[in-house]
C-alpha positions as CSV (number, residue, x, y, z in Angstrom):
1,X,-76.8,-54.5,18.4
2,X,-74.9,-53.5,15.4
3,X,-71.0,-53.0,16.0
4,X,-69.7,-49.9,14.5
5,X,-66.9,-51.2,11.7
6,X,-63.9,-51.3,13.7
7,X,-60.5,-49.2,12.7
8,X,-57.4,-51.2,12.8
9,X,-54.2,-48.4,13.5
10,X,-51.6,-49.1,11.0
11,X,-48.1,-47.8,10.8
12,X,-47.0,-45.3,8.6
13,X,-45.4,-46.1,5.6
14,X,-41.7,-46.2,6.0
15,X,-41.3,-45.4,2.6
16,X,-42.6,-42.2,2.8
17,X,-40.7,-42.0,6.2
18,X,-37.4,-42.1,4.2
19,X,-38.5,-39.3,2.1
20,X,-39.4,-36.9,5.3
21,X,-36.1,-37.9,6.3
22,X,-34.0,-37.0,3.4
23,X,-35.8,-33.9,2.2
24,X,-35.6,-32.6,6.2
25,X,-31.5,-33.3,5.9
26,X,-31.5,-31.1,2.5
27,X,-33.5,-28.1,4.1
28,X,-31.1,-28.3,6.8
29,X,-27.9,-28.7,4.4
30,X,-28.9,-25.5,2.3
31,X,-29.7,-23.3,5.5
32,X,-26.0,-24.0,6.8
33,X,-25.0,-23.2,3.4
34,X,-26.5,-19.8,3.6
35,X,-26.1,-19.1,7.2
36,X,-23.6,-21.0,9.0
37,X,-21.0,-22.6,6.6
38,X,-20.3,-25.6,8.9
39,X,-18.4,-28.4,7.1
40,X,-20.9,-31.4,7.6
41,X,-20.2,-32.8,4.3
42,X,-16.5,-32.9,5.5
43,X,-17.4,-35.0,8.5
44,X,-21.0,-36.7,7.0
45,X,-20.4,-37.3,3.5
46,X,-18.5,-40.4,2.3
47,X,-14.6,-39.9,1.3
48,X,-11.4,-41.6,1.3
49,X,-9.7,-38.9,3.9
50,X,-12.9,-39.3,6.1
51,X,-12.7,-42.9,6.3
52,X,-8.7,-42.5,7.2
53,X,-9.0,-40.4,9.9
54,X,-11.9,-42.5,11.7
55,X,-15.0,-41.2,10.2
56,X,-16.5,-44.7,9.7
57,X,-20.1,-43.4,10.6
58,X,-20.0,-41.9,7.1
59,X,-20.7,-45.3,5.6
60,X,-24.2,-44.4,7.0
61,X,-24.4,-40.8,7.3
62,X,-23.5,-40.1,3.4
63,X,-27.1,-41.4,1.7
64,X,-28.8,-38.9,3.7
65,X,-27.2,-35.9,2.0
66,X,-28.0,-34.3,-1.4
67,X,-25.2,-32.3,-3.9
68,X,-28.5,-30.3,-4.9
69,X,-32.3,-30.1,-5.6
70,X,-32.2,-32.3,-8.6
71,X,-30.2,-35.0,-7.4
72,X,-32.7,-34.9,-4.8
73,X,-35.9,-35.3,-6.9
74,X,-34.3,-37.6,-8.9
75,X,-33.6,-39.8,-5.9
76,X,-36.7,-39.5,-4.0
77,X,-38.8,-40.7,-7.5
78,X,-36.9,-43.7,-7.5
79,X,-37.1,-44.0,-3.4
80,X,-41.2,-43.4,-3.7
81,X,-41.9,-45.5,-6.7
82,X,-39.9,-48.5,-6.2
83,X,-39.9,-48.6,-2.2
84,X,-43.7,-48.7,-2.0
85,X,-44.2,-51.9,-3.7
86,X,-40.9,-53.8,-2.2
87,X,-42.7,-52.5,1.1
88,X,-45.6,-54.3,0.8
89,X,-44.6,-57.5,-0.5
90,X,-41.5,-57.7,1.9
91,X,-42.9,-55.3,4.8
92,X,-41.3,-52.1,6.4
93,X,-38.6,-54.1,8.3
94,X,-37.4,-55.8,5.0
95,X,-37.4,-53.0,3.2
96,X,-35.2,-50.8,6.0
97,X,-32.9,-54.0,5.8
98,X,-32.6,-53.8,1.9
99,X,-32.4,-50.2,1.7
100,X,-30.0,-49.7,4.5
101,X,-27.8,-52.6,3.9
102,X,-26.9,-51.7,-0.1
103,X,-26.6,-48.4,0.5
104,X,-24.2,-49.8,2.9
105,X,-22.3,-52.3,0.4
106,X,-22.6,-49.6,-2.1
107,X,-20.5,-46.7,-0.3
108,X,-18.3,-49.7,1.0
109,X,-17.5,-50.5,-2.5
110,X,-16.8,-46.9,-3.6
111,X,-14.9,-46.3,-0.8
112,X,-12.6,-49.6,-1.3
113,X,-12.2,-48.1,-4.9
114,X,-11.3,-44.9,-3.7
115,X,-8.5,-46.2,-1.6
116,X,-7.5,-48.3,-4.3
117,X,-8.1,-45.4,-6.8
118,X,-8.5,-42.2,-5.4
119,X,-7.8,-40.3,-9.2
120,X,-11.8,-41.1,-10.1
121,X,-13.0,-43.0,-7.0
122,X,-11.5,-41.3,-4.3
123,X,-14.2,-38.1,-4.1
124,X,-16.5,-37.2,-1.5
125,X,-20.0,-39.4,-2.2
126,X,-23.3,-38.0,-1.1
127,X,-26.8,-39.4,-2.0
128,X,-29.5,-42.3,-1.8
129,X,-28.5,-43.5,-5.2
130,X,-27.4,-46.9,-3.4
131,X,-30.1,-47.2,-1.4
132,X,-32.3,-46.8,-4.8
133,X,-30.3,-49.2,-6.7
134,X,-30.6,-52.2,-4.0
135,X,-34.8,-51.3,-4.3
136,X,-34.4,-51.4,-7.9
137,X,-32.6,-54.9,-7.6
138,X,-35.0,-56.2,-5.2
139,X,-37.9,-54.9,-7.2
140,X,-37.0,-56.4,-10.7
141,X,-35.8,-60.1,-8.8
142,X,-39.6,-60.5,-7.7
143,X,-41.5,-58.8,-10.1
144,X,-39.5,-58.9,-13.4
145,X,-41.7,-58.9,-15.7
146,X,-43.7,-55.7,-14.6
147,X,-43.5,-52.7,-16.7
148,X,-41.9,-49.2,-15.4
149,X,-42.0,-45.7,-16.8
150,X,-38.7,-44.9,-17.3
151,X,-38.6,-41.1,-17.2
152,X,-42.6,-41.2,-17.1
153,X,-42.6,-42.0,-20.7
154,X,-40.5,-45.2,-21.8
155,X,-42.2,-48.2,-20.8
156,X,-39.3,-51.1,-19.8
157,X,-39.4,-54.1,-18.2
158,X,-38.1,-54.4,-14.9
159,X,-35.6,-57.0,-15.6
160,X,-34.5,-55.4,-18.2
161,X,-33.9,-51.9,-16.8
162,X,-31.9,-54.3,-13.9
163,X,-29.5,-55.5,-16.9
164,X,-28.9,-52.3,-18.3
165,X,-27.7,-50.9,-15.2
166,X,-25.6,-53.5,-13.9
167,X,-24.0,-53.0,-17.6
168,X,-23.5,-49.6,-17.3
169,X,-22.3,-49.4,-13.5
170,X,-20.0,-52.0,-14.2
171,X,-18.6,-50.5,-17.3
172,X,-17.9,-47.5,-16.2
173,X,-16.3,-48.9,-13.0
174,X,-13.9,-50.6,-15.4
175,X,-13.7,-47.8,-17.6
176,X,-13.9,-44.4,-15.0
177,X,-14.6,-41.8,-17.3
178,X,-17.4,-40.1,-15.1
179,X,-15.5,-38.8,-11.8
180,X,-18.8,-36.9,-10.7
181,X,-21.2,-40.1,-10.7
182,X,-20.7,-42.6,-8.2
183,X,-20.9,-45.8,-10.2
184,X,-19.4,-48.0,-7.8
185,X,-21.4,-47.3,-5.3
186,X,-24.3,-48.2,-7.6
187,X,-23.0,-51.2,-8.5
188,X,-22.7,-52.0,-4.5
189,X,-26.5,-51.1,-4.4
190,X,-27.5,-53.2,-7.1
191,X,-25.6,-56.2,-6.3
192,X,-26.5,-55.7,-2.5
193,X,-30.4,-55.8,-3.3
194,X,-30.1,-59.3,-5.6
195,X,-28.0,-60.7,-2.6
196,X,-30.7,-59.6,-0.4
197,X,-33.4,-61.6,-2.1
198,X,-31.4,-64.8,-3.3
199,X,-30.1,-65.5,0.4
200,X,-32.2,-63.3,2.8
201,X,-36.0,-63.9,0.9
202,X,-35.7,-66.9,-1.0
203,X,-33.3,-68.2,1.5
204,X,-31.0,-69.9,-1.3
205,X,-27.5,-71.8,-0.7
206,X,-26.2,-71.6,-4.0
207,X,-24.1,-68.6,-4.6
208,X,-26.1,-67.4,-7.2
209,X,-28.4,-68.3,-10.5
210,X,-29.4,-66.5,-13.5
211,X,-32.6,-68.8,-13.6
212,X,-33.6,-66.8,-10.3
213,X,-35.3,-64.3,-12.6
214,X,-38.7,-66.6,-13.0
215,X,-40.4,-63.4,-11.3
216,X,-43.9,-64.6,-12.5
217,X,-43.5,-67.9,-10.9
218,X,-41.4,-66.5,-7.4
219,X,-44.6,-63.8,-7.2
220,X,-46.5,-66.9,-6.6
221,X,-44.1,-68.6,-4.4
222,X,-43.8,-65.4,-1.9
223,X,-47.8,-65.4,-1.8
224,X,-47.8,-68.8,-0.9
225,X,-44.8,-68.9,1.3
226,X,-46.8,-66.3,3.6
227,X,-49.9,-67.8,3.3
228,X,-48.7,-70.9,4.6
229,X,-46.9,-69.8,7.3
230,X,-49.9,-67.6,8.3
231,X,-51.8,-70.9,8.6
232,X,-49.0,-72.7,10.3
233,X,-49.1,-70.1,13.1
234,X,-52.6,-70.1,13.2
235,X,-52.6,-73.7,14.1
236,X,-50.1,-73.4,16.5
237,X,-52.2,-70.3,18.0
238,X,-55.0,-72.4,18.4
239,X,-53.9,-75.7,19.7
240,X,-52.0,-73.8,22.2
241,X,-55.4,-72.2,23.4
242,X,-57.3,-75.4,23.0
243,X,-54.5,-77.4,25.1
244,X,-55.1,-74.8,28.2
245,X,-57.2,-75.3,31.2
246,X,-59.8,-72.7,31.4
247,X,-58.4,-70.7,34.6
248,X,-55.2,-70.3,33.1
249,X,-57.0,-70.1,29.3
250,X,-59.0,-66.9,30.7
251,X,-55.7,-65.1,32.8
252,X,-53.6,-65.7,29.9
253,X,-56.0,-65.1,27.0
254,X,-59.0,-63.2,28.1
255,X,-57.6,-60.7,30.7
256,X,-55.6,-58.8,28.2
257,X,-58.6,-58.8,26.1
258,X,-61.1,-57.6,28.2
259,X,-58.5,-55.0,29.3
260,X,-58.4,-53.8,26.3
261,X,-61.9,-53.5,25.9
262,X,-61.8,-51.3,29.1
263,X,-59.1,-49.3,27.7
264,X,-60.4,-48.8,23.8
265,X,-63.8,-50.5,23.5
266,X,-64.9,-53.3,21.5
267,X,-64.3,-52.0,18.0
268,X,-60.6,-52.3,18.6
269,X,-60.6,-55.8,19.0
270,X,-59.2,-58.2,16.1
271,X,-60.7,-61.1,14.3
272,X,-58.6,-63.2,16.6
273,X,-59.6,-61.4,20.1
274,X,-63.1,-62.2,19.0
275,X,-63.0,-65.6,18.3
276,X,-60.9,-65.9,21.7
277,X,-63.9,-64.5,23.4
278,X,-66.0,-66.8,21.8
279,X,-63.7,-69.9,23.3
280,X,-63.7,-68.6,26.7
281,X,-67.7,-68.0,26.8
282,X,-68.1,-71.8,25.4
283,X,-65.4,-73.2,28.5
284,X,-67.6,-71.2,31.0
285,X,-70.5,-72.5,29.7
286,X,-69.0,-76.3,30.0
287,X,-67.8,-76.1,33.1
């Protein structure tokens, strides 16, 4: 008998998750705008008064909310384009970790600034611009040398777009001439995402190195880093099944198996599941 090719159920992107997310939070925004006129960036947006009467969930709450449509879009293109690929080199929990944790740094940072500053730091701060930047960080540390569209049309390196904005976010943190823009907090996201892959991915001790940016060379390392652990835990996988007697071999490895054959049928079955059945038919037959 021929087996039907079998359909693996994968999860949704969480890339595209994020978008549903902050598109949802904007629809909602402009129909209390119209209708209702609650305060919720009062209470959900980042601000210096927020922080000081409590509202530390707005270290959180602000990335999700939009000043309008176009700061929207322009968010979301850089969300879409530059979460996908750190998505499936790092996977969905990485990227969440990334995302999540520079937009963190980065509204930490403005709101420090703000505290420190309030004349041009101390506004309300709304958007996913820090959550962007640590992408674009994590993006142009692995795969520096790959090419993006800036503005669909102006081809630039990754690396290079990395510089330029740590330039400009930096100068005019030192030089606030643009109260509107949020340049410390995308200087947080930036510097959040290059922390995240020197210590988190690459796992380094030093505190940091400019040599880091071999992307060519690190794209090879991450493919071989998983590849060999893959084959480490396959080796483990197997020598733990090989070192069990076949009673407690076919409770603890067949059972759930054959379950799930009961349950789904045989097409859901892994590679692995497979091979497992294949062990347990040749210790019946030895016994």
């Amino acid at each position: 008998m021929r087996e039907q090719p079998r359909r693996q159920f994968r999860l949704p992107s969480v890339t595209v998750g994020l978008l549903v997310v902050n598109v949802a939070v904007f629809v909602l925004q402009s129909i209390n705008a119209v209708y209702f006129g609650w305060p919720l960036e009062r209470y959900l947006a980042l601000s210096r008064e927020g922080l000081q009467s409590g509202y530390v969930w707005q270290l959180f709450t602000f990335q999700f909310l939009h000043a309008n449509s176009g700061h929207l879009l322009a968010n979301s293109l850089g969300l879409y384009f530059l979460g996908r690929p750190v998505e499936d080199m790092l996977g969905k929990a990485r990227l969440l970790e990334v995302y999540f944790g520079s937009s963190f740094l980065g509204g930490l940072l403005q709101a420090l600034l703000g505290v420190a500053i309030p004349t041009y730091f101390g506004g309300p701060v709304l958007g996913a611009s820090a959550g962007v930047c640590g992408l674009l960080a994590t993006f142009a540390m692995l795969l520096g040398d790959r090419t993006i569209l800036l503005m669909f049309f102006l081809p630039i390196r990754a690396r290079t777009l990395l510089h330029i904005s740590l330039a400009m976010a930096l100068f005019f943190v030192l030089v606030p001439a643009e109260p509107g823009i949020a340049h410390a907090a995308h200087l947080g996201g930036l510097l959040g995402g290059m922390a995240y892959v020197h210590w988190i991915v690459r796992r380094e001790r030093r505190l940091f190195d400019w040599r880091d940016y071999s992307a060519v060379g690190h794209e090879r390392e991450l493919v071989a880093t998983q590849a060999r652990s893959q084959a480490a835990r396959k080796r483990r996988e197997k020598k733990v099944e090989e070192d069990l007697p076949p009673d407690e071999f076919i409770s603890r490895e067949v059972d759930p198996i054959l379950e799930k054959i009961s349950a789904h049928g045989i097409q859901s079955l892994t590679e692995r599941e497979r091979k497992i059945l294949e062990r347990a038919r040749a210790k019946m037959m030895t016994r």
